[in-house]
C-alpha positions in Angstrom: 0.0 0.0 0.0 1.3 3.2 -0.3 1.0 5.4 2.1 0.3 9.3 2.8 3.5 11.9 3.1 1.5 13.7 5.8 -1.3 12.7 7.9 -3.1 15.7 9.9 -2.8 15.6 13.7 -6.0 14.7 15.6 -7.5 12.7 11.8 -9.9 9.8 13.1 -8.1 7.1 11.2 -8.6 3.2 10.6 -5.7 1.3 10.5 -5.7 -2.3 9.7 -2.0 -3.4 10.6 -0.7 -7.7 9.4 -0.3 -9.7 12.6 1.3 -12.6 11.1 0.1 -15.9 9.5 -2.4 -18.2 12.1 0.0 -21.6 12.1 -3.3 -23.3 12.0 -5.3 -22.6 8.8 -1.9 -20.6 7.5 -3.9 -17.6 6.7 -2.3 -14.2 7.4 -4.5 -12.5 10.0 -5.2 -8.3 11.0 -5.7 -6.1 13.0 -7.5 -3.4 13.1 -6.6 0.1 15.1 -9.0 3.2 15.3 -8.2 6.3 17.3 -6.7 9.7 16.3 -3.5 10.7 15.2 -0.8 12.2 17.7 1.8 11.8 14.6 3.1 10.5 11.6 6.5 10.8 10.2 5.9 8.3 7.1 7.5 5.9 9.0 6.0 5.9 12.2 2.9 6.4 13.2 1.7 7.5 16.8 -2.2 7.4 17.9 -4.6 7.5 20.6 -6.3 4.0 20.1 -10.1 5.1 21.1 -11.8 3.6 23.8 -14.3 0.8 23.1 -17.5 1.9 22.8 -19.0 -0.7 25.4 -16.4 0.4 28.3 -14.4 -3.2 27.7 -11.0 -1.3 26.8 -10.0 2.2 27.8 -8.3 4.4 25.3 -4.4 4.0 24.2 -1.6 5.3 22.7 -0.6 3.0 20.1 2.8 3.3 18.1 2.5 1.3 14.3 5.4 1.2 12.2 5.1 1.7 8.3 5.9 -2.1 7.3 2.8 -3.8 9.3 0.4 -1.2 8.2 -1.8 -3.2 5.5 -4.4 -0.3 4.9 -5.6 3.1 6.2 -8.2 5.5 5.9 -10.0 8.2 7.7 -13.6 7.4 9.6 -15.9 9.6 10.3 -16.0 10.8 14.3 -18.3 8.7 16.6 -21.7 10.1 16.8 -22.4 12.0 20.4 -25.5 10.2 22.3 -26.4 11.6 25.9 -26.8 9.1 28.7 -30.2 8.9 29.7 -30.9 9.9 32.9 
């Protein structure tokens, strides 16, 4: 894949990275990262994984370097809903 020279600080990004072939059906497995970006040098990127939206993982910074990333693209933000009371 090629990717972007410059990537925009605080871009809501997807970023399906390889995790290496499953030694059981030998099929190369992902994984996929969504947060926002904190930077990206073309061969680093840093981001703030966001939290999952069901409370089961708190947000993270993540650090992804240029030869696992298999694709990338931007996502739109996550829509706002207010707790009900």
């Amino acid at each position: 894949m090629t990717l972007p020279r410059q990537i925009p600080v605080g871009a809501r990004i997807v970023v399906r990275i390889t995790d290496g072939v499953d030694p059981t059906d030998g099929r190369m497995k992902f994984r996929d990262f969504v947060g926002h970006v904190v930077s990206w040098d073309g061969y680093t990127l840093e981001m703030v994984r966001d939290a999952a939206a069901n409370g089961s993982r708190p947000a993270q910074n993540v650090t992804i370097h240029q030869e696992q990333i298999a694709t990338l693209k931007p996502v739109p933000e996550r829509p706002h809903v207010k707790p009900r009371p």
